[in-house]
C-alpha positions in Angstrom: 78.8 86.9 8.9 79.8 85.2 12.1 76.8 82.6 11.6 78.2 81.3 8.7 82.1 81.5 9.8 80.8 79.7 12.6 79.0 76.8 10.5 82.0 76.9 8.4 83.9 75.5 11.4 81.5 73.3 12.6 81.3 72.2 8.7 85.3 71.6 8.9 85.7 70.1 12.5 82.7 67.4 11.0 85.2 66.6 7.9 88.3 66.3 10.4 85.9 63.7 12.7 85.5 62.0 9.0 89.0 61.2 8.5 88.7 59.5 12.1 86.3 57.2 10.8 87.7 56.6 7.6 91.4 56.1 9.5 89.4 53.5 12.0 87.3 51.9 9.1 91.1 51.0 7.5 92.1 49.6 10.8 89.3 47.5 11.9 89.3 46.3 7.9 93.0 45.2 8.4 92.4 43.5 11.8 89.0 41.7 11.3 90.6 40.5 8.2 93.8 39.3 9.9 92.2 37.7 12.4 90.4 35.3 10.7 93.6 34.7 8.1 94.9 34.1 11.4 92.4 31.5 12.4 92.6 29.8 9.0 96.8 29.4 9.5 96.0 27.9 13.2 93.6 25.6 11.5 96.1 24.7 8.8 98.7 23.7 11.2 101.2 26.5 9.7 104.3 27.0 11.6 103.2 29.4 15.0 105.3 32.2 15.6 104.5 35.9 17.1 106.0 37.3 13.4 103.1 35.2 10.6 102.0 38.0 8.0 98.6 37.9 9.6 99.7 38.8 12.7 101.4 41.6 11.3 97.6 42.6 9.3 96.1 42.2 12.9 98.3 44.4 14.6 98.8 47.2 11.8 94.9 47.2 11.6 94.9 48.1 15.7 97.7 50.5 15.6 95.9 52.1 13.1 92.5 52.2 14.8 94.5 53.5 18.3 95.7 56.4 15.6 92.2 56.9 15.0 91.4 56.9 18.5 93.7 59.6 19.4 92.7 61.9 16.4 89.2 61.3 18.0 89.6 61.8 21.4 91.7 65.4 20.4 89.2 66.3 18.3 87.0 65.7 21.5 88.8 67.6 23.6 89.6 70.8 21.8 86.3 71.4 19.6 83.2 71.4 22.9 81.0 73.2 20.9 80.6 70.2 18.7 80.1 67.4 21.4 76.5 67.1 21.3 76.6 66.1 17.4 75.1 62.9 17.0 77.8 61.3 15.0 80.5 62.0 18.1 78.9 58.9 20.0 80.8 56.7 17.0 84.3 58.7 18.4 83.2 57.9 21.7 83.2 54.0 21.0 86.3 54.0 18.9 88.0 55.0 21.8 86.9 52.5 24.0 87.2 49.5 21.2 91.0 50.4 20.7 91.5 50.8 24.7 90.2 47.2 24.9 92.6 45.8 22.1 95.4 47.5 23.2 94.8 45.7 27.1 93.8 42.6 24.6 97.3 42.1 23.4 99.6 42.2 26.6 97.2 40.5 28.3 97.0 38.1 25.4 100.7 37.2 26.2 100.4 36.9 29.7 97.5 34.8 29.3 99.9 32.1 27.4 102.8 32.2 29.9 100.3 31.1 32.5 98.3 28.6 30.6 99.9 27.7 27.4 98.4 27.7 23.7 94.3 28.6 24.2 91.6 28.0 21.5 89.8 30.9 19.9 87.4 31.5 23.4 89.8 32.7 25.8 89.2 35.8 27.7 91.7 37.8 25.9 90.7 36.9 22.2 86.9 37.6 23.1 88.5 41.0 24.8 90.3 41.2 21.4 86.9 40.3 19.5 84.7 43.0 21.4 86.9 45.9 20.8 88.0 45.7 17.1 83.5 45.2 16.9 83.3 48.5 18.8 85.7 49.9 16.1 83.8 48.8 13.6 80.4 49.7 15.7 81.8 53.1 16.0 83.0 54.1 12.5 79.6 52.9 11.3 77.4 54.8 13.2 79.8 58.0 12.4 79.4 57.4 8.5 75.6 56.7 8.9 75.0 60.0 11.0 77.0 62.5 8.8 75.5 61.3 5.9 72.2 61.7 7.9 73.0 65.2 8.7 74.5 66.0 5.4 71.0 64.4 3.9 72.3 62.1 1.9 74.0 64.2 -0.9 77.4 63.0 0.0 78.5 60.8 -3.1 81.9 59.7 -0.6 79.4 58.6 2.4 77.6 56.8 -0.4 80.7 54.5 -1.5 82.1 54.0 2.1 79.1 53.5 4.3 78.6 49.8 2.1 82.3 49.2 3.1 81.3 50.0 6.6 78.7 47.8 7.2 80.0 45.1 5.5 83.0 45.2 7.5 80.9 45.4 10.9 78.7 42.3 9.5 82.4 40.2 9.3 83.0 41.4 12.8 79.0 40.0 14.0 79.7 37.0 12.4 83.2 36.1 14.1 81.9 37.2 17.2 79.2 35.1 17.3 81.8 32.3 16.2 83.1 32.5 19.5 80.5 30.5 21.4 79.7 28.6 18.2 82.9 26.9 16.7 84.2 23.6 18.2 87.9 25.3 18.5 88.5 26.2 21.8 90.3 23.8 23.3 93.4 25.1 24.5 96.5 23.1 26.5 95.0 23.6 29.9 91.3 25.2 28.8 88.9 23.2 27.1 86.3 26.4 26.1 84.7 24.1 23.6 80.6 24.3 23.3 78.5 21.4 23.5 77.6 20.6 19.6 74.0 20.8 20.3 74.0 23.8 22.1 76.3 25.3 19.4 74.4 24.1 16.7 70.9 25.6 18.1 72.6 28.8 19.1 74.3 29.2 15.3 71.5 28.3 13.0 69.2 31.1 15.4 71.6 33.5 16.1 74.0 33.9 12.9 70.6 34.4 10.1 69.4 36.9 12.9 72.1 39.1 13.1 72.9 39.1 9.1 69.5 40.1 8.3 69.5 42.9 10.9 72.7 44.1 9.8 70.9 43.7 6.2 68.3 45.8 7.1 70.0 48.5 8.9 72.4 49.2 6.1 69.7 49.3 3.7 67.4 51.8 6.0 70.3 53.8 6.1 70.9 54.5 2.7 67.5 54.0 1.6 68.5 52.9 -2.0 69.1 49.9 -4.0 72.3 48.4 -4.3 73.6 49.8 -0.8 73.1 46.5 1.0 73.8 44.3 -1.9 77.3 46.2 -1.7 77.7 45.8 1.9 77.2 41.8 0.9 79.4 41.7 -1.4 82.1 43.2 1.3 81.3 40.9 3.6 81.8 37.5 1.2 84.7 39.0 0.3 86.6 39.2 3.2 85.5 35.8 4.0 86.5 34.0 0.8 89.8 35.8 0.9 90.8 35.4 4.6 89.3 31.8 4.8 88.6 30.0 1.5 92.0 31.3 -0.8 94.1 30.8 2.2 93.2 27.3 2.1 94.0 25.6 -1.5 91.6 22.4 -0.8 88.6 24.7 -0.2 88.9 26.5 -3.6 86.5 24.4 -5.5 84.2 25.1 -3.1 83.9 29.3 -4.2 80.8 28.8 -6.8 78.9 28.1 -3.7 79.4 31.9 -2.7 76.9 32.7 -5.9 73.9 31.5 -4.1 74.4 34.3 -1.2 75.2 36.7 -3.4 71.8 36.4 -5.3 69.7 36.2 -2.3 71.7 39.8 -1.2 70.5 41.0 -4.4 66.6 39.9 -4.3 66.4 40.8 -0.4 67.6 44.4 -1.9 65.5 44.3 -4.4 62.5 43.4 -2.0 63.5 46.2 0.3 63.8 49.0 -2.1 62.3 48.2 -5.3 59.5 46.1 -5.5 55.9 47.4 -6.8 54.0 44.5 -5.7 51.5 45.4 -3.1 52.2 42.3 -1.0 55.7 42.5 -1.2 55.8 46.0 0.0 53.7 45.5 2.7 55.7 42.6 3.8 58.9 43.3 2.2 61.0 43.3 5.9 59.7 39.8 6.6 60.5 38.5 2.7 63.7 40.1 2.6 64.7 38.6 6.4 63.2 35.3 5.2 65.3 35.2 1.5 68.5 36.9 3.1 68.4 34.6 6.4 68.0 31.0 4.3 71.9 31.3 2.6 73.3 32.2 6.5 75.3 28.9 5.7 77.4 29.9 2.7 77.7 33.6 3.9 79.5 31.7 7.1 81.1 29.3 5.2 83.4 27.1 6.0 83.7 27.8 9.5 80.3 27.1 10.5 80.3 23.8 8.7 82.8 22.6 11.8 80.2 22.6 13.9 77.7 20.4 11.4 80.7 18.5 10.7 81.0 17.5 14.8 78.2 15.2 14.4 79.8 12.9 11.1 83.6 12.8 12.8 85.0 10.0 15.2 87.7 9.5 16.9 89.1 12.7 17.9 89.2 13.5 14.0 89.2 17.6 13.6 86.0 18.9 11.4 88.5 21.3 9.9 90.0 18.5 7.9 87.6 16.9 6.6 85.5 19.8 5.0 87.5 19.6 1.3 86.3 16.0 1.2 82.5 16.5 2.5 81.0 18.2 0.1 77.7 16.0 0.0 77.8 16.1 3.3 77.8 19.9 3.6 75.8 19.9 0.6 72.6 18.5 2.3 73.7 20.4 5.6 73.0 23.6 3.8 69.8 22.6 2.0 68.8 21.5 5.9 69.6 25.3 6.9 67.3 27.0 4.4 64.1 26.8 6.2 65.5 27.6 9.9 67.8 30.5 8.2 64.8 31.9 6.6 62.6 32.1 10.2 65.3 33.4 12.2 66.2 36.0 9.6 62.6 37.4 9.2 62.6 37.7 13.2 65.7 39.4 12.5 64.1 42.1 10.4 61.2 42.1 12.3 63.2 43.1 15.3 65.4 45.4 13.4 62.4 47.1 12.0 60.5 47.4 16.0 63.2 48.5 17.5 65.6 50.5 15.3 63.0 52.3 12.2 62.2 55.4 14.0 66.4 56.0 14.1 66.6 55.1 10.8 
């Protein structure tokens, strides 16, 4: 009897830590997606002020991840018999993600009265960046190990752990951004990368880490239609935040078809294929077909930095993407190849380092 009153409780503290997740998965949704409204409205040239809508989605989404820091960390505190469950380490970096963002924003301020308006690579937005990732880090990794422990019978794991990792795969992407996108300059900081260096660094880097965020989320469900899910999260926070926030761009959203697809086949490789080649190289394939649209699923702020190379005299990339579409057009049949190396080595890696996890 006092067995299973004591699984019971361990059964009801693990739903309570779930509402954590689900509270920080709402947050980090709210502020990834903010931010890069945010980014779009800088871009645009609208009106600056402290009080823009999407500074009010940013900040909603990190009061609500500090809420579900705190539930967290009491949880933490009062219920020590439940520490050493695997799915606490995802608590563990909630709480450090919102500690960062909430330092991230005063310090954000501060960091203007000194030195005026900054690009997107100041030390306080990359602050910012890191900790909503480890909110995003952290609610994943809770999802996947309940609905490890609970052996995949969950049918609400099932729904939200897509919604999970196609949040975190946003949060990759913008992160990698960063050190890629030719909009750093600020009034006293130029943070700007060299083009080459942020063209090499891009085309490796941003196929890499899609694929591996790819691969994880379909290892951790081990089903079809998981990571095609997760996909289809991921393009649509970007279309939404970035391409219908811009009207010039909109004719430009049948391009988000092709990535879609190759979500679809690289799932499809991964999980249901009965061809004896492609199973035994169906990490590879799937890396290869996923990693060779990297350039629509990061469209259109990756095409700045492709766009570097065509502009003169001082003209900004960002205005001139509704009227290169040829341009771009060839730029992305240029990517396929690359894309599809660097995302096989992606779930290569993903597979040598992270299966036995899985």
């Amino acid at each position: 009897m006092k067995t299973e009153k004591t699984t019971l409780l361990k059964f009801d503290v693990q739903k309570l830590f779930l509402i954590s997740f689900v509270i920080a998965l709402v947050g980090v949704s709210l502020s990834m997606w903010g931010a890069s409204w945010d980014i779009t409205s800088h871009l645009l040239r609208t009106p600056e002020t402290f009080f823009t809508p999407s500074h009010m989605v940013l900040y909603t989404g990190v009061g609500i991840s500090l809420v579900a820091a705190i539930l967290g960390l009491t949880l933490f505190l009062v219920h020590k018999n439940i520490r050493g469950r695997p799915f606490v380490f995802g608590t563990k970096i909630i709480i450090i993600g919102s500690l960062m963002q909430i330092i991230a924003g005063p310090g954000d301020f501060y960091w203007h009265e000194a030195f005026g308006i900054d690009g997107l690579l100041s030390p306080t937005h990359l602050a910012l960046a890191v900790g909503i990732m480890m909110v995003s880090i952290g609610s994943t990794i809770g999802f996947a190990r309940i609905h490890s422990e609970t052996k995949r019978k969950n049918n609400f794991l099932k729904i939200i752990l897509p919604i999970s990792f196609g949040v975190f795969w946003f949060s990759v992407m913008w992160l990698i951004f960063f050190f890629v996108l030719p909009i750093s300059e600020g009034d006293t900081h130029n943070f700007n990368p060299n083009p080459v260096v942020a063209l090499i660094l891009g085309v490796s880097v941003l196929p890499f880490g899609f694929s591996l965020v790819f691969w994880s989320m379909s290892k951790t469900s081990q089903s079809f239609g998981a990571a095609s899910a997760a996909s289809l999260v991921f393009l649509t926070m970007n279309i939404t935040s970035n391409i219908l926030t811009s009207e010039k761009l909109l004719f430009y959203l049948p391009w988000f078809v092709a990535p879609m697809i190759s979500a679809i086949a690289a799932d499809y490789v991964l999980n249901k294929s009965s061809n004896k080649f492609v199973q035994k190289n169906a990490d590879k394939i799937s890396g290869a077909i996923l990693g060779s649209m990297f350039f629509v699923f990061s469209f259109p702020m990756f095409a700045m930095t492709f766009l570097e190379f065509y502009v003169f005299n001082d003209v900004f990339s960002y205005d001139v993407i509704h009227s290169s579409a040829d341009i771009l057009g060839n730029v992305w049949l240029m990517t396929i190849i690359p894309g599809a190396v660097s995302g096989m080595i992606g779930t290569v890696f993903a597979k040598k380092k992270f299966s036995e996890r899985m």
